[in-house]
N, C-alpha and C positions, 0 to 999 in steps of 0.2 A: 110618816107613812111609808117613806123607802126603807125603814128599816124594820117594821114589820113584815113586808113584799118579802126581804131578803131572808129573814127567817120562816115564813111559810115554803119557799122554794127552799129552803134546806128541810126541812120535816117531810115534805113531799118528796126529794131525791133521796133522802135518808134510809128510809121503809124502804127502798128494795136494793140498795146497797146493804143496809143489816143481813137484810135477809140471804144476799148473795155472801156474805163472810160468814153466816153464820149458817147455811147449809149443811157444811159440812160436819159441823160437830151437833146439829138436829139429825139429821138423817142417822148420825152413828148411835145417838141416843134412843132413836123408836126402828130401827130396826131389830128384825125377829128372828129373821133368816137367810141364807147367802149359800145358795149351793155350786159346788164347779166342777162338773165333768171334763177332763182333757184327758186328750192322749196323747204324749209326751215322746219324743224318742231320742232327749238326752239325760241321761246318759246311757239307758235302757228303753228299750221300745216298750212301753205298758201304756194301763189307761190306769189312769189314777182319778178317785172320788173326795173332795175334800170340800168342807163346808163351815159353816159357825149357825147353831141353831141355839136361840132363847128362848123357850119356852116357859112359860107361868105355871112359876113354881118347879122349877129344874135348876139346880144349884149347879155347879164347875163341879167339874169328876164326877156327873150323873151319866146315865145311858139313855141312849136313846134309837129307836128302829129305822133302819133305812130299807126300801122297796128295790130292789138293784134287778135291771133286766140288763140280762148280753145275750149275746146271738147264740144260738144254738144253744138254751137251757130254758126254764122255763122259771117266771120271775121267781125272786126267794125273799127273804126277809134276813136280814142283819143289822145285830149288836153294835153299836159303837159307843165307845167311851168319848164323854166330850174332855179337855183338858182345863183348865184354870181359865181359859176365854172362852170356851165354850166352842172349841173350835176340833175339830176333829179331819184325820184322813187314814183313807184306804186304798190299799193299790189291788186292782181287779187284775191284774196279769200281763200278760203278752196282748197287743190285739189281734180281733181276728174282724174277717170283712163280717158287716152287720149293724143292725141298731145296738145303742146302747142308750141306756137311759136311769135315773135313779131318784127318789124322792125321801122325804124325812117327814114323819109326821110331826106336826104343829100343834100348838095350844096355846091360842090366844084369848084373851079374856071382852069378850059382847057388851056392849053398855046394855041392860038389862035382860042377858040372856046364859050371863055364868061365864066359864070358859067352855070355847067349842075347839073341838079338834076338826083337824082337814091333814089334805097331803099336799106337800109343795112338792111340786116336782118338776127337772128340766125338762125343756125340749129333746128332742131326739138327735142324737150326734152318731151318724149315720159314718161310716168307715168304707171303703172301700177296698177292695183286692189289690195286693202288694203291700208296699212300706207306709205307713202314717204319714200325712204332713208334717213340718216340723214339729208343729203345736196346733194342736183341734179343740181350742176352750170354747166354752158353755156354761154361762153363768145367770142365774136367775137369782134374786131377790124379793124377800118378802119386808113389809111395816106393818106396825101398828098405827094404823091409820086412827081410828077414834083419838090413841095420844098425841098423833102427829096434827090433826086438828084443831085441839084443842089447845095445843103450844103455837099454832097459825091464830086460830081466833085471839089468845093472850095478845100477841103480838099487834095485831092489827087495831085491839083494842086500845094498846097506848100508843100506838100513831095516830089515830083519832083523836084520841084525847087531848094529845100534843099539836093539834090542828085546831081542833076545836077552841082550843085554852088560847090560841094565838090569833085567831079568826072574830071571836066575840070581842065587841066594842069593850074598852076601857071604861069605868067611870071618871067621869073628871073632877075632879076639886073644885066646886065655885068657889069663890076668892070671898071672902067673907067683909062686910063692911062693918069696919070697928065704932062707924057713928050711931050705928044701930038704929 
């Protein structure tokens, strides 16, 4: 019986030890999106835009629109080419005091609704009159939630089952009598 105890309290501690080692290469697989506004002022004072955008059915070296608002203009739309990760940057210029902000459209795939487009877009990184901070980052993230789900449910399934398989009685062998 003690050594049953001892394996349910490992399947039990197990499940969320996996889950903590293995975060980090699930999060990098259903992620969709990762935008970073910052304004940098080494080794030049700019604001630079740099992201990694997957979208469904968008290959490496496709393009894709970004929504880019700075202070004194009025928002515009811009081309970027993603590279071989999917990962793309643009440097917007010198800063100046004001909002800045920027987004990238998305196309993620619905469980029964196709793929739907939206915009991801950061919060607002707001500048102020004189010289930039050293560094003003701003970074927002998007998943694919339905797959991330769905790799949680798997999961959870065979810790269960690994519980279950260890919890349910044994049958025993009756000893059989050879007199018959």
């Amino acid at each position: 019986m003690k050594k049953r105890l001892v394996i349910v309290l490992l399947i039990l501690v197990s499940g969320p030890l996996v889950l903590l080692l293995a975060w980090r290469y699930l999060a990098e697989q259903v992620r969709t999106a990762e935008l970073t506004l910052a304004a940098v002022s080494q080794p030049l004072e700019e604001v630079v835009v740099s992201g990694y955008v997957k979208n469904v059915g968008s290959d490496p070296f496709s393009l894709e629109t970004l929504l880019i608002e700075e202070p004194g203009k009025e928002p515009y739309r811009r081309v970027v080419s993603l590279d071989a990760n999917w990962a793309f940057e643009l440097t917007l210029g010198k800063p100046t005091a004001g909002n800045y902000r920027f987004g990238v459209r998305t196309r993620k795939s619905q469980w029964g609704k196709g793929v739907q487009e939206d915009w991801l877009r950061t919060p607002i990184l707001a500048l102020g009159d004189g010289s930039p901070p050293r560094q003003a980052v701003i970074k927002v993230r998007d998943y694919d939630y339905p797959r991330l789900f769905l790799w949680a449910g798997c999961g959870l399934a065979i810790w269960a089952g690994l519980l279950v398989a260890c919890l349910l009685p044994r049958a025993r062998q009756l000893p059989t009598n050879p007199k018959g």
